[in-house]
C-alpha angles and dihedrals in degrees: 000000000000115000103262106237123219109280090033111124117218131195102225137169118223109237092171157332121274122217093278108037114277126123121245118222125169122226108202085324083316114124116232115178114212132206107217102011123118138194105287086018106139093183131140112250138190131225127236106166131027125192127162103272100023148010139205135233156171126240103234097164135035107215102167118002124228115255086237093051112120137183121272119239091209139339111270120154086208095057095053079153100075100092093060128082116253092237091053093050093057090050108051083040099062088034085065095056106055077041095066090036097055093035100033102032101028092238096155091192100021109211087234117158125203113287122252121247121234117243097224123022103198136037094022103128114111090191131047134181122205133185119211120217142139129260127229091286097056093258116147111257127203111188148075138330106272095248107269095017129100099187109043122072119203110209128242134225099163126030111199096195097048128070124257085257095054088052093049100053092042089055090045082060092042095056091035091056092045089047098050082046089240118175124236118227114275103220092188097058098010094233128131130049123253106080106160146342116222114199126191124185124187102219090187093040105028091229113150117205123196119187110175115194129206150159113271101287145097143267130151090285091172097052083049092052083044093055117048125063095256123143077206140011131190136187117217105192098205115196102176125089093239111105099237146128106217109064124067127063118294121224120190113218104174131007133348126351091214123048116217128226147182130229130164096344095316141101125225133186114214128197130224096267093028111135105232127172094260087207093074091183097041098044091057087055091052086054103044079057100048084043086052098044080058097056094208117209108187086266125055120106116230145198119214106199115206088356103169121191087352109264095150109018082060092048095051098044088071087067095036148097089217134328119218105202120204123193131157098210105087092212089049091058087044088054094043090050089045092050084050090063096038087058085036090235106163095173087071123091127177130195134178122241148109100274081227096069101017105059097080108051082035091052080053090057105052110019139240105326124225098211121021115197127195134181100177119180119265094285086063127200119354110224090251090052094053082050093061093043091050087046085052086064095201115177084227137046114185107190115199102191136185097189118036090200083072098036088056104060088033091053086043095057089044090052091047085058099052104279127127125223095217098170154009120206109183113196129189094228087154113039115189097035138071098254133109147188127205138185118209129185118218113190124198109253107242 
């Protein structure tokens, strides 16, 4: 067939899902990945990008609906999922797995074991980020990204991935900012004030965090504090272009600056910008699995690669002879320290480096560990930094992943080098989307 253009609509039928969410048609043997398309899906689409081999495109008519296709609660641009049966997602999520495994890694029989089922399926989320805006009539808007622009906010009433008390405080800041007549950042021209709204929520503590950002500027930040039903409320003055929540300077204008939370028997203090599983339940059970996959002694010695404020290393330290944390932002290693102290957890030390260029004098430091954890961002282990894992020559790698297309070559170059992929645990840390988290178990050959 002719190479479809962008703007051309064609009628596809859905085979599957990609790693990512999108659904995968063929076009005369030609792929076509399709946004809002799932498996069974006969539906028109139209693309929006062509390449050689393959092309993008958006659903913009259902012709025949998938048997799996559900109803969606509400619309959300970060919940793509809803539409798709539970039992479907679990499915194609731990599907995805052995795939990349098998097709990424050459594991031939991947050692995957059945996914594990979220507790709760909505309203999970312990941290929210909103972006304020305005709609076609001028309102102020307080809400998501319309899916594909970068410039134009849709606003949200319900959030199905946050609790009732997340929504109620959102829409509290949303009427408080219409009715001071505040401006919404204008991210065309970068003029105007209100940028996000970044929302935190102990589910173990009840502790509600609000931290509203903004362009330099001023507004009646205390009467704000004062009105919505925050423990704690802070104020980031972002001066940059870059939509983004983690640079600027943080004022605290009621409360604490940090929320406090409670995960597998322990209590952490996060900052602001402090990276923490936002699935609380699930990620205990992520961590009771990676604890369990070290079979911990008492005695063992063990390396916690890019361990931020702690969340692992801490809970392994209860099991441990001693835990050596590694974590390249330096506020992160200042929280982890800090959490060791509040849990009065004196096995645990935590020092501030790039894993890259820190491994080895830390390795000298500490000696040869017996178990070596990491839990890397989605882009997963750098070559040198498999090196330097390999060079630890722990009988025991516990892998805690957030993208199995990176899991799989990085569990590939540590079995060419003697490791075994033993197993695969696959959990839904993230129902109603298309992500997923993994822990694997690599053991020392011999």
């Amino acid at each position: 067939m002719t190479r479809p253009q962008r703007g051309d609509e064609l009628e596809l039928q859905i085979d599957r899902l990609a790693y990512g969410g999108a659904g995968v048609a063929r076009a005369e043997g030609y792929v076509v990945f399709v946004r809002g398309g799932l498996p069974g899906d006969r539906l028109r689409a139209r693309v929006t990008k062509s390449k050689r081999s393959f092309a993008e495109a958006d659903s913009v008519e259902l012709l025949d609906p998938s048997p799996d296709r559900i109803e969606s609660r509400a619309s959300h641009p970060g919940a793509p999922w809803q539409v798709l049966s539970y039992e479907r997602q679990l499915a194609e999520k731990e599907s995805q797995v052995r795939d990349a495994l098998q097709r990424l890694g050459g594991f031939e029989d991947a050692p995957v074991e059945p996914i594990t089922a979220a507790e709760q399926r909505e309203g999970y989320r312990n941290k929210l980020e909103y972006s304020f805006g305005e709609d076609e009539r001028g309102e102020l808007v307080l809400g998501f990204h319309r899916p594909g622009r970068w410039d134009l906010i849709d606003d949200v009433s319900e959030d199905v991935l946050a609790s009732e008390r997340v929504d109620e405080l959102r829409e509290s800041v949303k009427r408080w900012c219409r009715d001071e007549g505040l401006s919404a950042w204008d991210r065309r021209d970068q003029s105007g004030l209100l940028r996000n709204l970044v929302v935190r929520e102990g589910r173990r503590t009840g502790q509600l965090q609000a931290r509203i950002v903004t362009s330099p500027g001023d507004f009646r930040a205390a009467e704000l504090a004062a009105a919505v039903p925050a423990d704690s409320v802070l104020w980031t003055r972002a001066a940059g272009v870059a939509e983004t929540t983690r640079d600027g300077e943080t004022q605290v204008l009621k409360g604490s600056e940090k929320l406090e939370e409670e995960l597998s028997g322990l209590r952490f203090r996060i900052s602001p910008d402090a990276f923490f599983q936002t699935n609380t339940e699930m990620a205990e059970r992520l961590y009771g699995a990676a604890g369990g996959l070290a079979a911990l002694t008492g005695r063992e010695r063990v390396l916690d690669l890019f361990c931020g404020i702690g969340t692992i290393a801490l809970t392994l330290a209860l099991d441990a002879g001693e835990v050596w944390g590694v974590e390249l932002v330096e506020q992160a290693v200042a929280d982890a320290i800090e959490n060791a102290r509040l849990n009065g957890v004196d096995n645990a030390h935590f020092f501030a480096g790039d894993v890259r260029t820190a491994m080895r004098p830390l390795l000298e430091r500490s000696g040869k560990p017996d178990v070596v954890v990491v839990d890397p961002p989605r882009a997963g282990l750098s070559q040198k930094i498999v090196r330097r894992v390999l060079e630890a020559e722990a009988e025991r790698v516990v892998y805690v992943s957030c993208n199995p297309t990176t899991l799989a070559p990085n569990a590939r170059q540590m079995a060419d080098a003697g490791y075994v992929l033993e197993t695969v645990r696959p959990f839904d840390m993230f129902p109603q989307t298309p992500h997923i988290e993994c822990v694997a178990l690599l053991r020392r050959a011999g």
